[in-house]
N, CA, C, O and CB atoms as a CASP TS submission, in Angstrom:
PFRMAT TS
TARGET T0000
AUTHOR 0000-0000-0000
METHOD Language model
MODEL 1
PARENT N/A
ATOM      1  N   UNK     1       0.850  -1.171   0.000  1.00  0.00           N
ATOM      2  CA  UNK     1       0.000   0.000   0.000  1.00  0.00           C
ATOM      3  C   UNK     1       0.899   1.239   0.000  1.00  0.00           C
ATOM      4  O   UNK     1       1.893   1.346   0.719  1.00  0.00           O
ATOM      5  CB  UNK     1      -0.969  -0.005   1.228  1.00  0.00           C
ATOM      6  N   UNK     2       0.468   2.172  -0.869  1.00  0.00           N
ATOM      7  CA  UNK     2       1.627   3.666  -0.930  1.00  0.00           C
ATOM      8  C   UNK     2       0.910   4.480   0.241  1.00  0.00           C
ATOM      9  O   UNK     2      -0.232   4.273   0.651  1.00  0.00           O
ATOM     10  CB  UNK     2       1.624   4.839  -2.772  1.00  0.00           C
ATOM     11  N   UNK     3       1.678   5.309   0.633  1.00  0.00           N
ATOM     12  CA  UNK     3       1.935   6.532   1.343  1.00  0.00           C
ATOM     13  C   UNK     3       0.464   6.863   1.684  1.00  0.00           C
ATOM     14  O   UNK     3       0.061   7.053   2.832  1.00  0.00           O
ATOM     15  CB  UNK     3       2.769   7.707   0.464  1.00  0.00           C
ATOM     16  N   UNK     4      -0.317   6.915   0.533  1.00  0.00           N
ATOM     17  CA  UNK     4      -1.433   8.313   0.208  1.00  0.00           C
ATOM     18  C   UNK     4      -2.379   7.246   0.235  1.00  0.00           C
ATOM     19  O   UNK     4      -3.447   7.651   0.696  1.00  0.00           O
ATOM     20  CB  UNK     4      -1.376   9.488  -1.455  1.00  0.00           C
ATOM     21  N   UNK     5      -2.398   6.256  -0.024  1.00  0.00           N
ATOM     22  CA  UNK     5      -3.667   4.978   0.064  1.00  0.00           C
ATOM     23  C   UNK     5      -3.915   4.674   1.864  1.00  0.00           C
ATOM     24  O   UNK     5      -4.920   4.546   2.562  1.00  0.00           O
ATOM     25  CB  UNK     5      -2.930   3.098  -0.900  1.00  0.00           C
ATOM     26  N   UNK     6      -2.334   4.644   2.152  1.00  0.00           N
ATOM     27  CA  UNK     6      -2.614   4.133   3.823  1.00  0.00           C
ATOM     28  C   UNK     6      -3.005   6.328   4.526  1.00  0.00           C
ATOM     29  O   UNK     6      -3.170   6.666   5.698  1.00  0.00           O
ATOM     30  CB  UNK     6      -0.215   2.922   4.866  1.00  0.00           C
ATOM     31  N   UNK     7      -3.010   6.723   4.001  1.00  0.00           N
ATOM     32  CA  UNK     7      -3.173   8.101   4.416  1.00  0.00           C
ATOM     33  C   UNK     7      -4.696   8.136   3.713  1.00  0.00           C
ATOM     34  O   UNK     7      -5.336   9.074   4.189  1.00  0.00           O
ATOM     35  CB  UNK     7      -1.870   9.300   3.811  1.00  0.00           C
ATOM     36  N   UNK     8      -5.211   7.623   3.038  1.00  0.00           N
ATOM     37  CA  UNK     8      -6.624   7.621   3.073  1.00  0.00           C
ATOM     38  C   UNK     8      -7.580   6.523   3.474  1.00  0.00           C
ATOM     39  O   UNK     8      -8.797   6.379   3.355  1.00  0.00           O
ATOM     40  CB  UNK     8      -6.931   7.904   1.974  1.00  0.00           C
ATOM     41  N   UNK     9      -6.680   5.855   3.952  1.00  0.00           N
ATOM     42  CA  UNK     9      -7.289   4.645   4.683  1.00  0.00           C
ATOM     43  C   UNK     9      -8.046   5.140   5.997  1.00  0.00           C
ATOM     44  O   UNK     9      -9.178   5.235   6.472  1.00  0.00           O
ATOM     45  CB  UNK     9      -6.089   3.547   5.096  1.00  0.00           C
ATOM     46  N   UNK    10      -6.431   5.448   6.343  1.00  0.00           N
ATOM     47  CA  UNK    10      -6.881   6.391   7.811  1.00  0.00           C
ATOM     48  C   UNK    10      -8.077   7.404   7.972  1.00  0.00           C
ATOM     49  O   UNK    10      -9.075   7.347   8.691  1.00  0.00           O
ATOM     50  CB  UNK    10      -5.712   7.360   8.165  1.00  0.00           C
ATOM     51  N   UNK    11      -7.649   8.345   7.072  1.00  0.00           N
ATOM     52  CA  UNK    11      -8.824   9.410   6.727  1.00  0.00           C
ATOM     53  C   UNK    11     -10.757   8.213   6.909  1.00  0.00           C
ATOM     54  O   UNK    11     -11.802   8.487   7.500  1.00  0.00           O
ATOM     55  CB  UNK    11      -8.318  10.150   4.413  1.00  0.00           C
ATOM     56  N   UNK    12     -10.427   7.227   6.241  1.00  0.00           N
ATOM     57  CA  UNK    12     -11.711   6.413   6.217  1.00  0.00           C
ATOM     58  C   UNK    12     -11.788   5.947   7.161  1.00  0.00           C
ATOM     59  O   UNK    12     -12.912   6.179   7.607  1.00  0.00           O
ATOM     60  CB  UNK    12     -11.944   5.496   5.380  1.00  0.00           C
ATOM     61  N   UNK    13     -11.244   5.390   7.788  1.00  0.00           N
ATOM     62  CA  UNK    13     -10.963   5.071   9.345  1.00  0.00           C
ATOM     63  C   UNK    13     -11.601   5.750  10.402  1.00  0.00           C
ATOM     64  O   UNK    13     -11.983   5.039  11.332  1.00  0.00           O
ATOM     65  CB  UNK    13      -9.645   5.274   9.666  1.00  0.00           C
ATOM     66  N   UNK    14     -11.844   7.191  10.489  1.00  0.00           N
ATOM     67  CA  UNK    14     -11.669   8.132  11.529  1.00  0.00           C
ATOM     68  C   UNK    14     -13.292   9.001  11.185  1.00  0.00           C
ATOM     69  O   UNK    14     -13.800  10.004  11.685  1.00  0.00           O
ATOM     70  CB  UNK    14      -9.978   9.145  11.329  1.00  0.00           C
ATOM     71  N   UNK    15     -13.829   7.864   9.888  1.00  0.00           N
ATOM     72  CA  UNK    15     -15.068   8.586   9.619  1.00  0.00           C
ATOM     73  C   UNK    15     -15.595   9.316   8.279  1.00  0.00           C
ATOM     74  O   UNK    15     -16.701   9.260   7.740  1.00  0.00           O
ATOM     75  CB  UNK    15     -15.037   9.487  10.497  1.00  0.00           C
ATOM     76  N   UNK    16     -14.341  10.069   7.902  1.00  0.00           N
ATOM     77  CA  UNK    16     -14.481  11.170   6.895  1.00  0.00           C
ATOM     78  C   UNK    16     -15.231  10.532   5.480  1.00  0.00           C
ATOM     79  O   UNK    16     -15.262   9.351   5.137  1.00  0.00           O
ATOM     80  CB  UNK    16     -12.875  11.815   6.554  1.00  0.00           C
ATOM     81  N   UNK    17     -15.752  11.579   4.866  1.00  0.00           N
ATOM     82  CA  UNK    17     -16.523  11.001   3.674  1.00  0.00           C
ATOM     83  C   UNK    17     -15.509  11.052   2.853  1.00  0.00           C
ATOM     84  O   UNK    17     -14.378  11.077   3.337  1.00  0.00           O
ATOM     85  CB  UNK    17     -17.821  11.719   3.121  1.00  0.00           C
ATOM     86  N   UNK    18     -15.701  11.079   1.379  1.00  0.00           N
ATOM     87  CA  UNK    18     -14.850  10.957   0.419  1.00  0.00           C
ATOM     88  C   UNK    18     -14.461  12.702   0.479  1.00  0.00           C
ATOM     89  O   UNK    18     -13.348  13.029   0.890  1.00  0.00           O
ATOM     90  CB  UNK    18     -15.550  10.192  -1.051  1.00  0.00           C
ATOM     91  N   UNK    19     -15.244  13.530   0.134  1.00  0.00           N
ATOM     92  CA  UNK    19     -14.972  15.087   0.275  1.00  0.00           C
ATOM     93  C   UNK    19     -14.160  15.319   1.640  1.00  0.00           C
ATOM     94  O   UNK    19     -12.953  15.540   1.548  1.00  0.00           O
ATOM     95  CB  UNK    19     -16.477  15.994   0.317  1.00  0.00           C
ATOM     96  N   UNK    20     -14.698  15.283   2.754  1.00  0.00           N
ATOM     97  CA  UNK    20     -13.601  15.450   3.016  1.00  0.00           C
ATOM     98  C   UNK    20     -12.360  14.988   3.266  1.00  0.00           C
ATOM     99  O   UNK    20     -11.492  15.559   3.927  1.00  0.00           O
ATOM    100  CB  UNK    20     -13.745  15.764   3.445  1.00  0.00           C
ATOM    101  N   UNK    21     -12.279  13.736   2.617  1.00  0.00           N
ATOM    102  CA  UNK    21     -10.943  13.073   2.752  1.00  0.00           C
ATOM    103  C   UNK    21     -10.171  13.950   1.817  1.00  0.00           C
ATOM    104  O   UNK    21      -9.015  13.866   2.230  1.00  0.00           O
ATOM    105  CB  UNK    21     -10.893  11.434   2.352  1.00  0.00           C
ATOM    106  N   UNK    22     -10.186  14.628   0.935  1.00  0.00           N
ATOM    107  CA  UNK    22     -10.015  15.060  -0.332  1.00  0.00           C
ATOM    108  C   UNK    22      -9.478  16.459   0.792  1.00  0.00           C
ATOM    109  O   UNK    22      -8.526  16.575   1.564  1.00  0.00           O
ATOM    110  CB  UNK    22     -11.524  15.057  -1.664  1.00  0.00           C
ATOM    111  N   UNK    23     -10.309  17.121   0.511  1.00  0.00           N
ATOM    112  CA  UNK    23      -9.830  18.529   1.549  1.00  0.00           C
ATOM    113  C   UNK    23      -8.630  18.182   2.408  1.00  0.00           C
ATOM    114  O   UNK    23      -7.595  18.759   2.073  1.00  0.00           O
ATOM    115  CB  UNK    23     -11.121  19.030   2.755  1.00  0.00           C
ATOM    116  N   UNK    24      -8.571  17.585   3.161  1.00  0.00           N
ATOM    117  CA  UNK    24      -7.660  16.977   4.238  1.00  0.00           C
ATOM    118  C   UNK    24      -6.411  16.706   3.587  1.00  0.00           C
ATOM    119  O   UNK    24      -5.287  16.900   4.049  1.00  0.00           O
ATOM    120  CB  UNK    24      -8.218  15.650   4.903  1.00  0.00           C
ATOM    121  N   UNK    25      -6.769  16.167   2.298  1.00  0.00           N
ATOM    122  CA  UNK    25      -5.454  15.647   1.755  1.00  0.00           C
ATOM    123  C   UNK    25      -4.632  16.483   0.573  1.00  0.00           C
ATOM    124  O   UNK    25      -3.533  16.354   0.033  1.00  0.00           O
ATOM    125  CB  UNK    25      -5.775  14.254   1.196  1.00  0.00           C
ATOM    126  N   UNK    26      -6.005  17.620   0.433  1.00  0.00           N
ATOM    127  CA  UNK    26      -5.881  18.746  -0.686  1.00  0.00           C
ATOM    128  C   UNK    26      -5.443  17.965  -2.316  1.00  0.00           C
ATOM    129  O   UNK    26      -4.393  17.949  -2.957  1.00  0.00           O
ATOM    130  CB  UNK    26      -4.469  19.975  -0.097  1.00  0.00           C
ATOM    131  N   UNK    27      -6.429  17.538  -2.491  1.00  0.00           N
ATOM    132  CA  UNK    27      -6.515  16.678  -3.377  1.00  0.00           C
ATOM    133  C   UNK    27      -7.904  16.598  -4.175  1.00  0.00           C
ATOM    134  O   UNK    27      -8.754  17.368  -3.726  1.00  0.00           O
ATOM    135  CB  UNK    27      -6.171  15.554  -2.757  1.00  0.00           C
ATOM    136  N   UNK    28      -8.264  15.891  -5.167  1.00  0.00           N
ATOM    137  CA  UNK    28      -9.412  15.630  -5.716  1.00  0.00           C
ATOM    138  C   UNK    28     -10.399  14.424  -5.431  1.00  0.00           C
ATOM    139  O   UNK    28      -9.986  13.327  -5.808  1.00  0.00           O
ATOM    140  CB  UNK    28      -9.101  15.629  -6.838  1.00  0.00           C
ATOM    141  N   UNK    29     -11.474  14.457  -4.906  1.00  0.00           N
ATOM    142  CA  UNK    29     -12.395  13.804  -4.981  1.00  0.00           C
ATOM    143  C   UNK    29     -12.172  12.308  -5.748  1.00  0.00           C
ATOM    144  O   UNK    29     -12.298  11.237  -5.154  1.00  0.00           O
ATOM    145  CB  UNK    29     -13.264  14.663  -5.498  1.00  0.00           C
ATOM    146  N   UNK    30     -11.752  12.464  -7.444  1.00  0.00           N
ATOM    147  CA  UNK    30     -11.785  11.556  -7.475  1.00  0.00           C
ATOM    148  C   UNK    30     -10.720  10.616  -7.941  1.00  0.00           C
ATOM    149  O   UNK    30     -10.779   9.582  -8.607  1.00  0.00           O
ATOM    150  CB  UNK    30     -12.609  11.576  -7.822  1.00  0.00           C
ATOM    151  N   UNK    31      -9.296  11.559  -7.163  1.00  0.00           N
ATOM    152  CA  UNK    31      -8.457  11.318  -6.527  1.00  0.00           C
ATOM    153  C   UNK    31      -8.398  10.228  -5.605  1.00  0.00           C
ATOM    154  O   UNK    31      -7.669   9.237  -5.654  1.00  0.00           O
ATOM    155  CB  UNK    31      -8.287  12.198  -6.139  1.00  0.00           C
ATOM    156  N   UNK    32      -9.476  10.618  -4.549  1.00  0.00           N
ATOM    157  CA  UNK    32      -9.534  10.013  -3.429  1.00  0.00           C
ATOM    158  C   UNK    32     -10.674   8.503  -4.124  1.00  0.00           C
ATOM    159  O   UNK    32     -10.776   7.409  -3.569  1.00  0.00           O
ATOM    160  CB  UNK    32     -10.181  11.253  -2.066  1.00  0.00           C
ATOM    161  N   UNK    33     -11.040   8.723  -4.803  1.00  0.00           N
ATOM    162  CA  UNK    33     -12.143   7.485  -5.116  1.00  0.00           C
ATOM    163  C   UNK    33     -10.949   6.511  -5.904  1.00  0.00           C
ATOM    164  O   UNK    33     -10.940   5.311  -5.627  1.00  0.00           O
ATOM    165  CB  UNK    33     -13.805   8.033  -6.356  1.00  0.00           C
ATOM    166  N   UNK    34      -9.963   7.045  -6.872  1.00  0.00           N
ATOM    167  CA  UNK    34      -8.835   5.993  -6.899  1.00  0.00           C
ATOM    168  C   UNK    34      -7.488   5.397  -6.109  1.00  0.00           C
ATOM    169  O   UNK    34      -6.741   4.514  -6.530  1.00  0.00           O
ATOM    170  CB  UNK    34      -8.431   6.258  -7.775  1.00  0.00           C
ATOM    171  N   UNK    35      -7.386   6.127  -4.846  1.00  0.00           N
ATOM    172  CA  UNK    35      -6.865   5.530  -4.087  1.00  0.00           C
ATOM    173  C   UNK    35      -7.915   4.703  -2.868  1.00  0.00           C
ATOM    174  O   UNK    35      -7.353   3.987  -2.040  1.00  0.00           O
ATOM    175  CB  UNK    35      -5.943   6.471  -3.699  1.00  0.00           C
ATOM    176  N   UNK    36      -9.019   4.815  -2.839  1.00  0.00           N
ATOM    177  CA  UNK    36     -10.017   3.836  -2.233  1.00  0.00           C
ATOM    178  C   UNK    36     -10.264   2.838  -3.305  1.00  0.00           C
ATOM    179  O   UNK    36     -10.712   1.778  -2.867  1.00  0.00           O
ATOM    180  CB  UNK    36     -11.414   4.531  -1.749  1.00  0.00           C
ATOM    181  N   UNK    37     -10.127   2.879  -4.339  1.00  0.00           N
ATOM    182  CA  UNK    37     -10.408   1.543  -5.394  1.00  0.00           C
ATOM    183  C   UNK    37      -9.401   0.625  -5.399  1.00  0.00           C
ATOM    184  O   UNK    37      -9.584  -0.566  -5.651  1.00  0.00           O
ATOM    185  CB  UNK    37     -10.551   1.899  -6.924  1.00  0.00           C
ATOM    186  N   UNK    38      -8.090   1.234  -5.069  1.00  0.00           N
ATOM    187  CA  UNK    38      -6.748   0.369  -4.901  1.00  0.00           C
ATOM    188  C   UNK    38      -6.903  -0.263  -4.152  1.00  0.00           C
ATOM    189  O   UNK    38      -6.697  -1.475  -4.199  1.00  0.00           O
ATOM    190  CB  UNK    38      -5.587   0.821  -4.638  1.00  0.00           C
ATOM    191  N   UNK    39      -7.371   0.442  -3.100  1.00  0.00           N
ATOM    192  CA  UNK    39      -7.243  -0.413  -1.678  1.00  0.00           C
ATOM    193  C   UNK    39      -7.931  -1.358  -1.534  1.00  0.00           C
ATOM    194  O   UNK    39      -7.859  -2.384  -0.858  1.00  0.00           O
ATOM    195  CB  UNK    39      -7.510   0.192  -0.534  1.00  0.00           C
ATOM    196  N   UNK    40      -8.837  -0.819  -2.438  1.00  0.00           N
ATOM    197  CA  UNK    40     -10.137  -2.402  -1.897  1.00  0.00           C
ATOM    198  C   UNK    40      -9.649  -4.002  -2.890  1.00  0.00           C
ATOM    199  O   UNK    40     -10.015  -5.163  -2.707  1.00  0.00           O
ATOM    200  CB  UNK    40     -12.559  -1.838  -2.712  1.00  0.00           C
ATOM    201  N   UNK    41      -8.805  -3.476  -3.827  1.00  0.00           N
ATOM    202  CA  UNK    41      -7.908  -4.530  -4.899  1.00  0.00           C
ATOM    203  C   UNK    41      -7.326  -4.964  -4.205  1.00  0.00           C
ATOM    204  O   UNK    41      -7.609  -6.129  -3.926  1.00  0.00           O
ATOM    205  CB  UNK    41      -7.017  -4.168  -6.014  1.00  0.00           C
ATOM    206  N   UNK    42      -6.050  -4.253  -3.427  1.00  0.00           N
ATOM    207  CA  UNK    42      -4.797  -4.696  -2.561  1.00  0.00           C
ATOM    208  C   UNK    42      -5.223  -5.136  -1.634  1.00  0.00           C
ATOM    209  O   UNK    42      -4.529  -6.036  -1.161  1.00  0.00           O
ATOM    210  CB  UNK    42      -3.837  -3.818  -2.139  1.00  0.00           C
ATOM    211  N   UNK    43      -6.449  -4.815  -0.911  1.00  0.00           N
ATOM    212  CA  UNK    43      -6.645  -5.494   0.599  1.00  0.00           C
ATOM    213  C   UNK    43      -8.169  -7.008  -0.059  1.00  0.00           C
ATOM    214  O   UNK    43      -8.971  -7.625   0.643  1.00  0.00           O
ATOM    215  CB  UNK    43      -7.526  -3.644   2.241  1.00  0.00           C
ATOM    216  N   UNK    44      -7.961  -7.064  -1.495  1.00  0.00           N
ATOM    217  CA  UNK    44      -8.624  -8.504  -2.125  1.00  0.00           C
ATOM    218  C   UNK    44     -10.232  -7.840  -1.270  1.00  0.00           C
ATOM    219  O   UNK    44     -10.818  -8.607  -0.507  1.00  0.00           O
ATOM    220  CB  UNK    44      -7.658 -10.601  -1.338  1.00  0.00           C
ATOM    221  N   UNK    45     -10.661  -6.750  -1.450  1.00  0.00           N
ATOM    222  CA  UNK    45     -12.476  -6.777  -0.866  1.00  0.00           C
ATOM    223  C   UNK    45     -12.934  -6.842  -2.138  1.00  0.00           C
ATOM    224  O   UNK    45     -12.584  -6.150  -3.094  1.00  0.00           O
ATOM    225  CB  UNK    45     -13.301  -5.255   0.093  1.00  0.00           C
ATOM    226  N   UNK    46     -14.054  -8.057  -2.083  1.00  0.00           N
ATOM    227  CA  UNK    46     -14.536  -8.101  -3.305  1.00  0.00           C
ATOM    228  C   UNK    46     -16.076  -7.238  -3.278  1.00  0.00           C
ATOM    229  O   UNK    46     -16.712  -6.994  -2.253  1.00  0.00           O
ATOM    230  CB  UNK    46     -14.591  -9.698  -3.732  1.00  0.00           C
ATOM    231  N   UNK    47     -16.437  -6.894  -4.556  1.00  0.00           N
ATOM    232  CA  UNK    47     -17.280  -6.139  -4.898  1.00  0.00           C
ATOM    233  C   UNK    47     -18.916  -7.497  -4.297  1.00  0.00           C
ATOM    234  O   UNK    47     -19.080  -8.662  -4.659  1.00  0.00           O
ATOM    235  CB  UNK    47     -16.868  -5.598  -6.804  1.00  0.00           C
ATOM    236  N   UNK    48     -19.598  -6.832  -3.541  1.00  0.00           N
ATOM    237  CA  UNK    48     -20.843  -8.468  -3.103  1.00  0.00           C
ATOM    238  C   UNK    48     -21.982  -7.259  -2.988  1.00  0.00           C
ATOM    239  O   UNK    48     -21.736  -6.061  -3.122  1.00  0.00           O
ATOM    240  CB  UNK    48     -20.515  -9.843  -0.952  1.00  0.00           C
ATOM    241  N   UNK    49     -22.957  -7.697  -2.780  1.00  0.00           N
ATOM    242  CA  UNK    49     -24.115  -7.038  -1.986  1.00  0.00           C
ATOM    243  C   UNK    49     -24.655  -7.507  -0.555  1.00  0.00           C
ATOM    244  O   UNK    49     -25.672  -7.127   0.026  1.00  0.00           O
ATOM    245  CB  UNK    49     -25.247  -7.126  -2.832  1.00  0.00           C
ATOM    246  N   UNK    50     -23.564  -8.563  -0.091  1.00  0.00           N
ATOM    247  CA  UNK    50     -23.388  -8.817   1.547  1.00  0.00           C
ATOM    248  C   UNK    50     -22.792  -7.887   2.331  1.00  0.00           C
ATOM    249  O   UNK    50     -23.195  -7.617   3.462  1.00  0.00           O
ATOM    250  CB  UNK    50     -22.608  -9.954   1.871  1.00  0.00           C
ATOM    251  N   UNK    51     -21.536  -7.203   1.629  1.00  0.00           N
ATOM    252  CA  UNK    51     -20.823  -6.407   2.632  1.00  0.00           C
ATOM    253  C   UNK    51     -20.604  -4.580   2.015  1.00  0.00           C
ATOM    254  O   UNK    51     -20.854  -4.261   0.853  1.00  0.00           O
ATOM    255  CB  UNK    51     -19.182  -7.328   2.878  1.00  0.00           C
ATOM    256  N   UNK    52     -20.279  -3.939   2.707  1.00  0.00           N
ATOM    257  CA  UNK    52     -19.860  -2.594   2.385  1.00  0.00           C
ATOM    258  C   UNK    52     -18.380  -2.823   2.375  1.00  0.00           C
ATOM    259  O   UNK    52     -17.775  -3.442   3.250  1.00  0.00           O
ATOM    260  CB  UNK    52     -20.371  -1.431   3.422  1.00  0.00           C
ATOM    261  N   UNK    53     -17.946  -2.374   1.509  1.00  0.00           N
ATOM    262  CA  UNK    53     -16.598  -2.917   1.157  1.00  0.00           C
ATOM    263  C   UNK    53     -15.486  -1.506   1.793  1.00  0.00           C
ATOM    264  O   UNK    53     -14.271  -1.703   1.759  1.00  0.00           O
ATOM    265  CB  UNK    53     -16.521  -3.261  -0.849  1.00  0.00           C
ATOM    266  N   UNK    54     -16.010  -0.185   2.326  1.00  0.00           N
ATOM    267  CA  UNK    54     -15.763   0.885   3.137  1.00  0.00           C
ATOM    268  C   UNK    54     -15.125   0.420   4.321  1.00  0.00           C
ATOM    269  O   UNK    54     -13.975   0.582   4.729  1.00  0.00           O
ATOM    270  CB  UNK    54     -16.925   1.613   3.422  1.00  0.00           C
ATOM    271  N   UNK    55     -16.265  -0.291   4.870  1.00  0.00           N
ATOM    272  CA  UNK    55     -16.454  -0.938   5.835  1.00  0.00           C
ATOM    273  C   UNK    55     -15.223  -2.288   6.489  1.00  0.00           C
ATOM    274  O   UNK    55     -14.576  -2.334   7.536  1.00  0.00           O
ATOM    275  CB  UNK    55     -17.738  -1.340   5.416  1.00  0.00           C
ATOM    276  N   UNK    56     -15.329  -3.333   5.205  1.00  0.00           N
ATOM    277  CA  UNK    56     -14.394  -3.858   5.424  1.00  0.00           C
ATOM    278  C   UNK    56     -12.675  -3.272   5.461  1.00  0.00           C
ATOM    279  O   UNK    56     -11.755  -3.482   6.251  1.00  0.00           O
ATOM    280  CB  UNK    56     -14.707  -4.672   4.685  1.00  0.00           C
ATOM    281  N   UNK    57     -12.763  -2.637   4.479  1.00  0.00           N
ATOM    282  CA  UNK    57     -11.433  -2.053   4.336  1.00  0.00           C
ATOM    283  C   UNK    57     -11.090  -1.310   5.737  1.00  0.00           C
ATOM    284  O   UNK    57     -10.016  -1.626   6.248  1.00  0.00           O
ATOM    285  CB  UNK    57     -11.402  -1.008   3.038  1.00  0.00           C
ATOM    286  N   UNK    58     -12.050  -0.169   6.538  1.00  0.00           N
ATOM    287  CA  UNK    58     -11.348   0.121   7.445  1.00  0.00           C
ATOM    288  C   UNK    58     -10.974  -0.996   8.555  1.00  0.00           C
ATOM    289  O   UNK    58      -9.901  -0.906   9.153  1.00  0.00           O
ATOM    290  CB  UNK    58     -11.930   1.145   7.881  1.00  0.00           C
ATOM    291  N   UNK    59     -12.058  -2.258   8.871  1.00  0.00           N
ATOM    292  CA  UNK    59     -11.789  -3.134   9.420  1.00  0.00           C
ATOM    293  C   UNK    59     -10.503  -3.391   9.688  1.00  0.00           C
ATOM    294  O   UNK    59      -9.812  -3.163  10.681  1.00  0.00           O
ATOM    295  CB  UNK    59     -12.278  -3.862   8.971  1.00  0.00           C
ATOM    296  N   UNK    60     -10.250  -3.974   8.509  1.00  0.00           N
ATOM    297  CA  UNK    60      -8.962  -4.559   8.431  1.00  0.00           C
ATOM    298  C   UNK    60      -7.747  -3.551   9.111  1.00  0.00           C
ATOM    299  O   UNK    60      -6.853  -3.853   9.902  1.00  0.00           O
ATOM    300  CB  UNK    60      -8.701  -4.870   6.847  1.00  0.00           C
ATOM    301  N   UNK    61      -8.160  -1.915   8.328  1.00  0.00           N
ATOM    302  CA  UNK    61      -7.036  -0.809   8.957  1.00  0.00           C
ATOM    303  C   UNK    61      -6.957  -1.248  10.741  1.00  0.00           C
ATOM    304  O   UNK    61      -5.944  -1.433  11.416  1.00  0.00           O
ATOM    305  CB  UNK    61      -7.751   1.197   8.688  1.00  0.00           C
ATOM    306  N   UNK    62      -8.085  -1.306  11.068  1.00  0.00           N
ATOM    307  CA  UNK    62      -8.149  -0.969  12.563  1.00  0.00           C
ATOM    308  C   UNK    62      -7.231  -2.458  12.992  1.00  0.00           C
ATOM    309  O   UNK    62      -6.339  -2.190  13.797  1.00  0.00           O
ATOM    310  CB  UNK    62     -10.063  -0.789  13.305  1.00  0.00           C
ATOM    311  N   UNK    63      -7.275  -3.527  12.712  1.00  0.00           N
ATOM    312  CA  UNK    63      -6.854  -4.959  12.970  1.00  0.00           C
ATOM    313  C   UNK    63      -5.754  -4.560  13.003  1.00  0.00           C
ATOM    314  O   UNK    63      -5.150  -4.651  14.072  1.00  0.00           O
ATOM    315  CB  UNK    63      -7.122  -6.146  12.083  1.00  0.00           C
ATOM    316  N   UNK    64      -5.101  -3.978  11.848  1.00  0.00           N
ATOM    317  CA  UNK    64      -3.117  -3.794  11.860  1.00  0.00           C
ATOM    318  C   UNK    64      -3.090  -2.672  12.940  1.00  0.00           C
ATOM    319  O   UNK    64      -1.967  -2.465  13.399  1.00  0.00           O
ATOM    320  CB  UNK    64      -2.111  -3.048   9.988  1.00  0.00           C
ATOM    321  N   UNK    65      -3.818  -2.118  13.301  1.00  0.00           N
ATOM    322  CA  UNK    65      -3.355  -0.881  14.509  1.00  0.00           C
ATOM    323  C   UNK    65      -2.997  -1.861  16.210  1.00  0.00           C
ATOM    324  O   UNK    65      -2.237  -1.816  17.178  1.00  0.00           O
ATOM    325  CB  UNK    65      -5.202   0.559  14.797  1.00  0.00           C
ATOM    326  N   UNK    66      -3.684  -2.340  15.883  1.00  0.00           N
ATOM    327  CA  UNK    66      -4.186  -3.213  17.597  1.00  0.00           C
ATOM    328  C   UNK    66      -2.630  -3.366  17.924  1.00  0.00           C
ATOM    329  O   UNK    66      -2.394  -2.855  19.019  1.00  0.00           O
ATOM    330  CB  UNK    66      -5.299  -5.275  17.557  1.00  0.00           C
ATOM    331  N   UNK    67      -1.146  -4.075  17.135  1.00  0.00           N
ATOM    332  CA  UNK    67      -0.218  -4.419  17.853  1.00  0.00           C
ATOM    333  C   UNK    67       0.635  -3.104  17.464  1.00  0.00           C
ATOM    334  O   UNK    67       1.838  -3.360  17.510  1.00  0.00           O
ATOM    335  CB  UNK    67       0.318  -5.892  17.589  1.00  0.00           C
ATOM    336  N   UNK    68       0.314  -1.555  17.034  1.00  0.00           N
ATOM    337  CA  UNK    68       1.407  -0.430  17.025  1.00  0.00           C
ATOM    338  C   UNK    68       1.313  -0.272  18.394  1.00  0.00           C
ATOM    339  O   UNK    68       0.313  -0.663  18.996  1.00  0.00           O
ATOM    340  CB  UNK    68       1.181   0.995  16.118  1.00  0.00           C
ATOM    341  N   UNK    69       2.219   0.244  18.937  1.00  0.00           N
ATOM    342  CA  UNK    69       2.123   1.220  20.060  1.00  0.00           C
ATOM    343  C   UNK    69       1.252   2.673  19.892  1.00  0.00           C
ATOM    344  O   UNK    69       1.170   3.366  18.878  1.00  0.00           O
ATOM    345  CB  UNK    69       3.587   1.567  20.375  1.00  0.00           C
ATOM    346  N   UNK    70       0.794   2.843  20.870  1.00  0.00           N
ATOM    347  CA  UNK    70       0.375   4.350  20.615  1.00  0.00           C
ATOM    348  C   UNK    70       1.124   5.618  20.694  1.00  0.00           C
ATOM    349  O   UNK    70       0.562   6.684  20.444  1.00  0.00           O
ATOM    350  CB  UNK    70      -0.526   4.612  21.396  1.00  0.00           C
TER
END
């Protein structure tokens, strides 16, 4: 994952919509909609109508946080 994918991960993580992930990152909208499309490739979320794939993706963010230090 690059720099700006795990920097909008986070951003998704913490709540933010796509706009303002974009602001935050001073960037474009759909900017931010192709580094959320990567992610959901690289982290294998497949496209279903079982899950929100938002959803899963931050999942997973929050799982790799549990063993950082704070």
């Amino acid at each position: 994952m690059t720099p700006r994918e795990h920097e909008t991960l986070a951003h998704m993580a913490a709540g933010l919509t796509n706009a303002a992930v974009a602001a935050r990152m001073e960037i474009s909208q759909r900017a931010v909609e192709k580094h959320t499309a990567m992610l959901f490739d690289k982290l294998e979320i497949p496209r279903t109508t079982a899950t929100h794939r938002r959803v899963q993706a931050v999942l997973r963010y929050l799982e790799g946080q549990e063993g950082d230090p704070p």
